[in-house]
N, C-alpha and C positions, 0 to 999 in steps of 0.2 A: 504494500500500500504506500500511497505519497502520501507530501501535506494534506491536511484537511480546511476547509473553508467553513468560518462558523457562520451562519447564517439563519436569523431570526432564532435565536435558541438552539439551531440542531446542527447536527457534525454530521459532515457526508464527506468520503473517501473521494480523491479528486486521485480520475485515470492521467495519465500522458498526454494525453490528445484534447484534453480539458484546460490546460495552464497557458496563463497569461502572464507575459510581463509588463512592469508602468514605471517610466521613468519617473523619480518624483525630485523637485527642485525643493532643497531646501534653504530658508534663509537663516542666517546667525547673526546675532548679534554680539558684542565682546565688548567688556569694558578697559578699553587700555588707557584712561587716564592714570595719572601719578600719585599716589598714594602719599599724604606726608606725613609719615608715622613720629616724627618726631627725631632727636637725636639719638644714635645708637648707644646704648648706654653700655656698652663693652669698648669703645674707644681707646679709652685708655690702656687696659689689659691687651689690645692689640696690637699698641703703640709698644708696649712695653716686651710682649713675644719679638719681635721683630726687632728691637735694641739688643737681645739677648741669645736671638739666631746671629746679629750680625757682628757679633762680641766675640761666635765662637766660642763660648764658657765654658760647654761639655768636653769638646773636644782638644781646646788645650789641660785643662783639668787631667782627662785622659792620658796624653801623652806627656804630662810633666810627672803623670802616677809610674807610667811606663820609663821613663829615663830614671826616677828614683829607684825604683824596683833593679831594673839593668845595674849602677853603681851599686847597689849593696850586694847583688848576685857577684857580680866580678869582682868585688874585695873581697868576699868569701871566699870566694874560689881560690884568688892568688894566696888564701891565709891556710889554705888546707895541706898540709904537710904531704903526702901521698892520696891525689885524688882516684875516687872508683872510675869507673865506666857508668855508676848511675849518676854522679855525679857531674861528671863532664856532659852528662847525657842532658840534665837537668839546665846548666849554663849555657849547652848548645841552642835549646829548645827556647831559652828567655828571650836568647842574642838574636836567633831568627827572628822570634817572634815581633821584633823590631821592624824588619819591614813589612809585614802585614800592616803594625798600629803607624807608623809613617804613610802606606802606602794609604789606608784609611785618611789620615790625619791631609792630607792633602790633595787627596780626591773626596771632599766635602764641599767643598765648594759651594755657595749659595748656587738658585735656577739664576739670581739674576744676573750671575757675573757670565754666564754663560752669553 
């Protein structure tokens, strides 16, 4: 069975050879005047994200954690009388990790400098 057609109260089964179509034209209306909701009252708080991305604060924080960390790994190390294998393993692993938090620390870059 196809759609059905309601008509005066009753429902009858519409064959193939029964259907019509109607183009129908619709109109819209849309309000796009400007709204003045007043001043945004996060202003400042976005004023102040935006002083605080453009400071860099996280990311040198980060990498002056990472140069004290490295100094205290490598005087340890030089203080160790006969080092292991897990140990050199250990200084290896900090001193690499060094160019990843540079390689980060300077691929941060704000969109805007782009």
């Amino acid at each position: 069975m196809e759609p059905v057609i309601v008509k005066e109260n009753t429902v009858k089964p519409v064959s193939k050879e029964n259907t019509m179509t109607k183009k129908v034209k619709v109109e819209l209306e849309v309000d796009t005047s400007v709204k003045d909701l007043g001043p945004n009252p996060y202003t400042n708080l976005i004023h102040l994200a935006r002083a605080v991305d453009s400071w860099r604060i996280f990311p040198r924080v980060f990498i002056s954690t990472y140069i004290y960390l490295l100094y205290k790994v490598v005087v340890w190390y030089m203080n160790v009388p006969t080092p292991t294998m897990e140990q050199s393993g250990l200084v290896s692993i900090v001193v690499g990790a060094g160019a990843a938090w540079f390689g980060l620390y300077t691929g941060s870059s704000s969109k805007k400098d782009k």
